[in-house]
C-alpha positions as CSV (number, residue, x, y, z in Angstrom):
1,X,1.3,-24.7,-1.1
2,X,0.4,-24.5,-4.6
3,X,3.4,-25.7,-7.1
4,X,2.0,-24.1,-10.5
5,X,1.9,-20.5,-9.5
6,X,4.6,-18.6,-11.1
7,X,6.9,-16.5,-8.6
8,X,9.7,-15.6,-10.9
9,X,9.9,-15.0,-15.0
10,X,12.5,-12.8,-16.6
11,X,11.4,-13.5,-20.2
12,X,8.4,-11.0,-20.5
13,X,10.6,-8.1,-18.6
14,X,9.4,-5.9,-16.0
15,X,6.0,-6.2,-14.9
16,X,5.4,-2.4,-13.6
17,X,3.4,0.1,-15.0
18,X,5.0,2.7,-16.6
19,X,4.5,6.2,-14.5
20,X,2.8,8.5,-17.6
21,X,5.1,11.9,-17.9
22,X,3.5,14.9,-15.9
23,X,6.3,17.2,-16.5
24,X,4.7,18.3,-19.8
25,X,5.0,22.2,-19.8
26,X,3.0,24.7,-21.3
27,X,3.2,28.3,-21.4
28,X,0.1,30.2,-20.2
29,X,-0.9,33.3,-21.2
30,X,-1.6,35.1,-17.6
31,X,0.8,37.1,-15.6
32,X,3.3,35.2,-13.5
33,X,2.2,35.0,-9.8
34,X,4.2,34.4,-6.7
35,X,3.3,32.7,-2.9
36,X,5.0,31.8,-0.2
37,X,4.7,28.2,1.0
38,X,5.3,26.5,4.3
39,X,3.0,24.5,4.9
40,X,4.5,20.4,4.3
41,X,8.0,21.7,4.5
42,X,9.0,21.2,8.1
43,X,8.1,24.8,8.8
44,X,10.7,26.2,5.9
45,X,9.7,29.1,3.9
46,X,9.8,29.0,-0.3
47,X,9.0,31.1,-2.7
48,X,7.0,30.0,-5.3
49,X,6.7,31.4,-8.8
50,X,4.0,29.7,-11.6
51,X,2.3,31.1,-14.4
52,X,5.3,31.5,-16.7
53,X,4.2,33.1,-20.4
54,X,7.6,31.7,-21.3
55,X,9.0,28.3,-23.1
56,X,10.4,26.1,-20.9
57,X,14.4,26.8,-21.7
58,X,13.4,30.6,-20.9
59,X,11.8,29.2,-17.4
60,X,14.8,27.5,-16.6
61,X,17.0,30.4,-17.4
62,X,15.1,32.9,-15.6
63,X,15.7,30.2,-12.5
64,X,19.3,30.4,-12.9
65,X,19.5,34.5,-13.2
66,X,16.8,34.1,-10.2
67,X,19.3,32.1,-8.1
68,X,22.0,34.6,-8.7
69,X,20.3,37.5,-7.6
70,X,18.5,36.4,-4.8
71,X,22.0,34.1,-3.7
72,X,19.5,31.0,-3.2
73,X,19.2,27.1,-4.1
74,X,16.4,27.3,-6.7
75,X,14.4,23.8,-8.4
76,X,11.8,23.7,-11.6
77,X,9.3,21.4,-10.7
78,X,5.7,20.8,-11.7
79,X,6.2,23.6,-13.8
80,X,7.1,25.7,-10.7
81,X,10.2,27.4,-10.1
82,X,10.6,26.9,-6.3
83,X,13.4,29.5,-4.4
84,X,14.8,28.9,-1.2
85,X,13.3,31.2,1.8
86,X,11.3,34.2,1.7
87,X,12.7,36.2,-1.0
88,X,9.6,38.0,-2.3
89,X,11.7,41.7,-2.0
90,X,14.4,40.6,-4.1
91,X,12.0,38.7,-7.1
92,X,9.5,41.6,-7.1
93,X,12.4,44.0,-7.4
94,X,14.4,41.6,-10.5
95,X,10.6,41.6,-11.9
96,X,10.3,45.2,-12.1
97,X,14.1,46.0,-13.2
98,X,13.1,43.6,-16.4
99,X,9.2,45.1,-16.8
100,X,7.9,42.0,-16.5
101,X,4.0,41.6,-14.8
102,X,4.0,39.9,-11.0
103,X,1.0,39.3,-9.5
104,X,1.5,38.5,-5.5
105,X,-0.9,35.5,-4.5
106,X,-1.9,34.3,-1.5
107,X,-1.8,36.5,2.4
């Protein structure tokens, strides 16, 4: 075994790469669409709204208010705002109530 390779050094710090930031979010300027997904998620429905013409503190508000509504566990990821089960009825309806444009996607 070779006695000048290094196996241990804690004066130049970690070693990783840095991961680069994908969470950058950026308004868009089409009408919000909506899917339902389960395909990868053990056979459990979401519903999946993208396409926000909104900043991201308004996203994330509208999440919360979604959550409420619906009575659901909600996330914001990928610039997604991910509901628990199929509740395509109740966003549709909380769309319309506020005049906002949904566009159905997918089946």
């Amino acid at each position: 075994m070779s006695s000048d390779r290094l196996v241990y050094s804690s004066d130049k710090g970690s070693l990783r790469k840095e991961k680069p930031n994908t969470s950058a979010y950026t308004a868009s300027k089409g009408p919000t669409k909506m899917r339902l997904e389960t395909k990868g998620r053990g056979g459990k429905a979401v519903t999946v709204l993208w396409n926000f013409p909104f900043t991201e503190e308004e996203v994330r508000a509208l999440m919360k208010d979604l959550q409420g509504t619906c009575a659901c566990g909600a996330t914001f990821k990928e610039s997604r705002i991910e509901l628990q089960g199929d509740v395509r009825p109740r966003v549709q309806a909380f769309f319309t109530k506020k005049a906002w444009t949904l566009v159905l996607a997918g089946g």
